[in-house]
N, C-alpha and C positions, 0 to 999 in steps of 0.2 A: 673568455673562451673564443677558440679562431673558430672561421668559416670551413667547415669538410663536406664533400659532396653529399656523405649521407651521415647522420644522427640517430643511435637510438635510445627512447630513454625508458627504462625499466623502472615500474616501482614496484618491489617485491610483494609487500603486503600493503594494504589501503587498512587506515585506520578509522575510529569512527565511522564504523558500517557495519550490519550483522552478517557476519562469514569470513571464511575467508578469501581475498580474490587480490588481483595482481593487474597492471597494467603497463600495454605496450604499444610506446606511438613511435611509427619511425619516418625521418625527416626525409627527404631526398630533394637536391639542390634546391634548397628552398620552398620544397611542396611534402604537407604530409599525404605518405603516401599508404599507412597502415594506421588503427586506431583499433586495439582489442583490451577486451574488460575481460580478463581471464578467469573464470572461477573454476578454481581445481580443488572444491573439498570432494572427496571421492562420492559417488555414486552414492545413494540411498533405498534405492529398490522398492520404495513403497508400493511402484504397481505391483510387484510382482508377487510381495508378499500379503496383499491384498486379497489375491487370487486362492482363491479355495476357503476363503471365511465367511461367517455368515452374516446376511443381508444388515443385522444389527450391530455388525462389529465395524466397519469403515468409519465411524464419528470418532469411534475414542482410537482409533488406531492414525489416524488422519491428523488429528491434534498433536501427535508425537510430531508431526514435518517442521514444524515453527514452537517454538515456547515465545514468543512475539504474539504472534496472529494468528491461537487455535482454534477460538470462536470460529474465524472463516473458513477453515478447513471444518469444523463440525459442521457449519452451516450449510455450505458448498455440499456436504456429504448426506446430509440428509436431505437435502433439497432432492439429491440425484435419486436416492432408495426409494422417497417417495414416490417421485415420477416415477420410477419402474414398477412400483407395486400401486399407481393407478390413486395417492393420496393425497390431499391438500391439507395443509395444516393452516387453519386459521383463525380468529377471532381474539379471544386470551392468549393462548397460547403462542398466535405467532406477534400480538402485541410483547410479551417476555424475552423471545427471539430478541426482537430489535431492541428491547432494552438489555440483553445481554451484551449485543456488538455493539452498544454507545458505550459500556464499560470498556471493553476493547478499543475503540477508537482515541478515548481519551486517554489511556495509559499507553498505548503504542506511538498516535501522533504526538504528545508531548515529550515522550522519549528523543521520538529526534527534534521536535523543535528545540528544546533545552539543553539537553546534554552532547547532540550527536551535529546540529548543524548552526544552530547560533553562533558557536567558536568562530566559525569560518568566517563569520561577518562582523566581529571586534577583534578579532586579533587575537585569539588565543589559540593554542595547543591540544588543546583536554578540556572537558566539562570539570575537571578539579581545577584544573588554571583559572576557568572561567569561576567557579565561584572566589577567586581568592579576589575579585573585581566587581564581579556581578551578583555577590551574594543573594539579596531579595528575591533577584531573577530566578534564580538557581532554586531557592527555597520554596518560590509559588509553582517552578514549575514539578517539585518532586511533592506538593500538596494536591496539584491537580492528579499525577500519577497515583496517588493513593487513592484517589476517591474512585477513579479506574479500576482498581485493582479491588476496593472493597464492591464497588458492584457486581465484579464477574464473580466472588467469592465468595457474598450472598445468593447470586442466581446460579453459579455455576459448582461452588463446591469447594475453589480455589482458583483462586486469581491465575496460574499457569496449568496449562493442560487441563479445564476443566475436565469434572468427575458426573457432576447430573445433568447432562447433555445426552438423548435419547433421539435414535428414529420416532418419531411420529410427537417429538415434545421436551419434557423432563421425566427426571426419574422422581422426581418432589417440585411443587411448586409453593412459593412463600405465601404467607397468609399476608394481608394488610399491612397488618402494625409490623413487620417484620422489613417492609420496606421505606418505613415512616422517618427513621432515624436515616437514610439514605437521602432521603430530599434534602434534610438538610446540609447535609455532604455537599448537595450537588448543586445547592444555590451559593454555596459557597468558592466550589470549583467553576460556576458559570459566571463570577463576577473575577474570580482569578484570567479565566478564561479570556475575558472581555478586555481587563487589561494587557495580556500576554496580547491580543493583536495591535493594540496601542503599540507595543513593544516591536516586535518584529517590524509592522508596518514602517516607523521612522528608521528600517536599514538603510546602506546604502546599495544599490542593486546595481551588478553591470547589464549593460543590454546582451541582450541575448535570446533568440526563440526555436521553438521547437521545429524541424522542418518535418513533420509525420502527422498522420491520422492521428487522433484523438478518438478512445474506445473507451465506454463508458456504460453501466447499466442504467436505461430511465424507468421511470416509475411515475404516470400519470399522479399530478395531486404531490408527491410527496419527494422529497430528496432520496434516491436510492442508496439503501443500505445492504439488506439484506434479502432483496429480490429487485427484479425487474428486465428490461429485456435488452440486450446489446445493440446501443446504439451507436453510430460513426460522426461525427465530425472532419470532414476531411481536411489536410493541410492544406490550410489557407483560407480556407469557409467561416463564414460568419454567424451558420447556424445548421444544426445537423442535417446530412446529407441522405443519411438511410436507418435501417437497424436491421433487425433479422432475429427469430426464432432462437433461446437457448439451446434446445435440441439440434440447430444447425452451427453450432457453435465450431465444431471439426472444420466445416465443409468450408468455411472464409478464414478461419485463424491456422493454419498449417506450420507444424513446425520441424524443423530441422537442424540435426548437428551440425555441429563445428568444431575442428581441430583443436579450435585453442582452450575450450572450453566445457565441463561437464556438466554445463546446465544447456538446454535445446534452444534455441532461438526461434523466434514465429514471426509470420509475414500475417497482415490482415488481405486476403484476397491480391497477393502480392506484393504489398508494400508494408514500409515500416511501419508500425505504430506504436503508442503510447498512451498506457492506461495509469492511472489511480489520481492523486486529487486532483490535478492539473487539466484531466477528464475531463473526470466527474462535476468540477466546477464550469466550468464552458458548458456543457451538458444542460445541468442541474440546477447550477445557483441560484438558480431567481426560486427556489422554490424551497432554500432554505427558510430558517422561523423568522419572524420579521424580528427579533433581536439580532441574529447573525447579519442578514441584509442590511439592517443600518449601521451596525462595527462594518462592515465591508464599504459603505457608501463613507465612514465617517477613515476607513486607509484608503481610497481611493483605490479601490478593488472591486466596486460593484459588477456584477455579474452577468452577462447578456441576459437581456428580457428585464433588466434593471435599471435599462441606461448604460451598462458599461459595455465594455469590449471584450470579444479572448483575448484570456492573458495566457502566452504560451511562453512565456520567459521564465527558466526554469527554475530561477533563480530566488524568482519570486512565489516558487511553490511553498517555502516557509511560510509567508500568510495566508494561503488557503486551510496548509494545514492549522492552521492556528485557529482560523473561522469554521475549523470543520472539528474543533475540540468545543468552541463556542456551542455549535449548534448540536452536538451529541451530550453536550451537558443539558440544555434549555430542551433537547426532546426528552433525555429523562426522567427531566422532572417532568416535564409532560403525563409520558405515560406511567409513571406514578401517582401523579392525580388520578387518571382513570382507571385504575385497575380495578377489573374485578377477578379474584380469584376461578379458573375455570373448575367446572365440577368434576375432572379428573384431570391428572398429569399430562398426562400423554394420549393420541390420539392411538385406534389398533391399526398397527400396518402388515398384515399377513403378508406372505412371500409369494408371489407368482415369476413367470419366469418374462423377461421382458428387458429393456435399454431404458436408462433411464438420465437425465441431465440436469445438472446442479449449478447454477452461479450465484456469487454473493460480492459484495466489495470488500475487500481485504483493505487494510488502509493505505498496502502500496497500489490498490489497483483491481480490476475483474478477476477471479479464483474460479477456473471454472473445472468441475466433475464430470464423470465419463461411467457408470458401473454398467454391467451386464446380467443377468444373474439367470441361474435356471430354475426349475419349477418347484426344488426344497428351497429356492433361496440366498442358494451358494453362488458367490462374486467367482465370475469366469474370465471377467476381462473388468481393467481400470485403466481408467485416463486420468491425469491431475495435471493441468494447466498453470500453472502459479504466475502471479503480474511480471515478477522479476524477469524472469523466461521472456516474455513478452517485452518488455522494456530493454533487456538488453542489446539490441540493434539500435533502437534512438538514443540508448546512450550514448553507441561508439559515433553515431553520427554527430553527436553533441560535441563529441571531444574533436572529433576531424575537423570541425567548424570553428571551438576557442582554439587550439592551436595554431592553425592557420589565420587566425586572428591577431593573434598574439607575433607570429613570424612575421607579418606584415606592420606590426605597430613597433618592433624591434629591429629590425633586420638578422643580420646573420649572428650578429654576437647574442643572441638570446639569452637570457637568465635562465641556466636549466633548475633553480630553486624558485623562482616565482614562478616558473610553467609548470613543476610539480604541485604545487599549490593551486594554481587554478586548477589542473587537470584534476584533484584531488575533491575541488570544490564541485566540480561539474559532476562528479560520479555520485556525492551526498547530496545532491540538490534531488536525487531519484530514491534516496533511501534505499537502495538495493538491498534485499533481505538472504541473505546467503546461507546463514544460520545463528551464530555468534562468535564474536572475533573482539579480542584485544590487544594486536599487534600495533607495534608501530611500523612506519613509513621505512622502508631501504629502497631506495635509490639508486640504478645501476647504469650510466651516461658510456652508451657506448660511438666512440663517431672511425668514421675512418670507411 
């Protein structure tokens, strides 16, 4: 391919990522000088059709936004109703919580460690390529997704878009022996687990880091799942710089359109940032289970407050996610040991009228809710925050950073097939959640 003053190269649809989205870097004499992560699946309206329902209906209406990640949308949502009607759910009940989104966490993160981003780092095309090579791989990681899927199905009703997910609890809670047969699931998905970072750990990784804040929920005591409070890590700090009130979640996360794209982009208090495991771990990890912490010290990923460093190379998000399937199996079983059934479902959350704020960790990242309601109840105003939204600004910086990597390791005659392949790689290193997609790759090289 000759040298033209400017380049641009289209890739119509991005594969291996849920949604659909598109991407456009354009060269100029040798500098890139644009980088967009286009997602055009049309609008959805959830706030809008939010508006005028009642206070009890945002959970199961929320969970329709993702068949991925509807736990955090329930979670997110009832977090916010409560705050508005003055509730706290806690004890049993919000022990069940977090055993629901460890089901979630380990059916979602292994999704993409196995099928959606391992390809990218042996050589292959498709999670079906990949097993015709890496079968066992393939087959522990679709054992671990089951066991995923039977917890949120026991707790939840059905592994997609749970059904007994309530404001103030469940609509049924399991007896003992009902989650007895689930431990054993889950010591079996926690030694799967264990190996899968064996696994990913001996990748081969390019260098590469994040230049953005780090935005993460903590949780005194505990790895934050499904509460906690927005905490920062700035770019280039070595350990958190600040946090701030759920409730003021609007007032530093601001976001705003963009032409190229129908999903909102957000600034943290003006700059880019970057939430979900990659966070969360800088953040957090030293406070995973001491099982996670030693697989992490035994890939050489231990965790600040551990002996280790931030890891902000994005590349290397594959192993957190992988330590973070580890460590939602081993709490599990945790809190299946201690469960004690509560003496009813659900907590009562009457309706007052009031604002009210919801965040939870979605497994790409902070999910945070916004409801308003008036004095029957009725949702007047919604906000829904999603990671992605947030993330997609440090991606496109991501990608203006490897191609211009790449231009200078090449010169002018660039591979425009191995730049689409890195750029491809750089966009699933984020697991961008768009909705669900299984297009392939087109490619459109325009120079001149």
């Amino acid at each position: 391919m000759t040298h033209r003053e400017t380049r641009v190269l289209r890739v119509g649809a991005l594969s291996r990522v849920e949604g659909e989205g598109a991407l456009h870097v354009r060269i100029r004499e040798g500098e890139v000088t644009e980088a967009r992560l286009e997602i055009y699946e049309p609008p959805r309206f959830f706030e809008a059709f939010l508006r005028g329902r009642g206070h009890t209906e945002p959970p199961d209406i929320t969970s329709r936004v993702c068949g991925i990640c509807p736990v955090a949308y329930q979670m997110s949502a009832c977090r916010a109703i409560e705050d508005a009607c003055g509730v706290e759910v806690d004890g049993p009940l919000a022990d069940l919580r977090r055993l629901l989104y460890c089901g979630e966490w380990i059916e979602s993160q292994t999704l993409h460690v196995h099928l959606l981003h391992a390809p990218d780092f042996l050589g292959r095309d498709s999670a079906v390529d990949l097993a015709r090579t890496h079968r066992p791989q393939v087959e522990r990681g679709l054992r671990l997704k089951q066991a995923g899927n039977l917890l949120m199905e026991v707790l939840g009703g059905r592994a997609i878009h749970p059904v007994n997910v309530r404001v103030g609890g469940f609509h049924r809670v399991p007896a003992r022996a009902e989650l007895r047969p689930l431990r054993e699931r889950l010591l079996r998905a926690r030694d799967d687990a264990r190996e899968t970072v064996r696994w990913v750990a001996g990748f081969d990784f390019p260098d590469a880091a994040v230049d953005a804040d780090l935005l993460a929920l903590a949780e005194p005591g505990a790895y934050a799942i499904d509460s906690g409070t927005p905490t920062v890590l700035a770019a280039g700090a070595a350990a958190p710089s600040g946090s701030f009130a759920v409730r003021d979640f609007g007032r530093h996360v601001v976001e705003q359109q963009v032409p190229h794209s129908t999903a909102l982009q957000s600034r943290l208090d003006g700059r880019r940032h970057l939430t979900g495991s990659l966070a969360r771990y800088a953040i957090s990890g030293h406070l995973m289970s001491p099982l996670a912490r030693e697989a992490a010290r035994e890939a050489d990923m231990a965790a600040p407050g551990d002996g280790g460093e931030v890891c902000r190379n994005p590349f290397r998000s594959i192993v957190v996610r992988a330590l973070e399937v580890l460590y939602a199996a081993d709490e599990a079983v945790r809190l299946i040991d201690a469960y004690q059934p509560p003496d009813r479902p659900s907590a009562e959350v009457p309706a007052r009228a009031g604002t009210g704020h919801g965040a939870t960790e979605a497994p790409r990242g902070l999910l945070y809710h916004r409801y308003t309601l008036d004095g029957d109840g009725t949702v007047t105003d919604a906000v829904l925050v999603p990671p992605t939204a947030q993330n997609q600004g440090a991606i496109e910086d991501d990608l203006r950073r490897l191609v211009h990597g790449e231009l200078r390791r090449s010169g002018p005659d660039l591979d425009t097939e191995a730049l689409t392949r890195v750029c491809e790689r750089a966009i699933r290193n984020h697991d961008p959640c768009i909705s669900c997609s299984a297009h392939f790759l087109r490619l459109d090289v325009e120079q001149g």
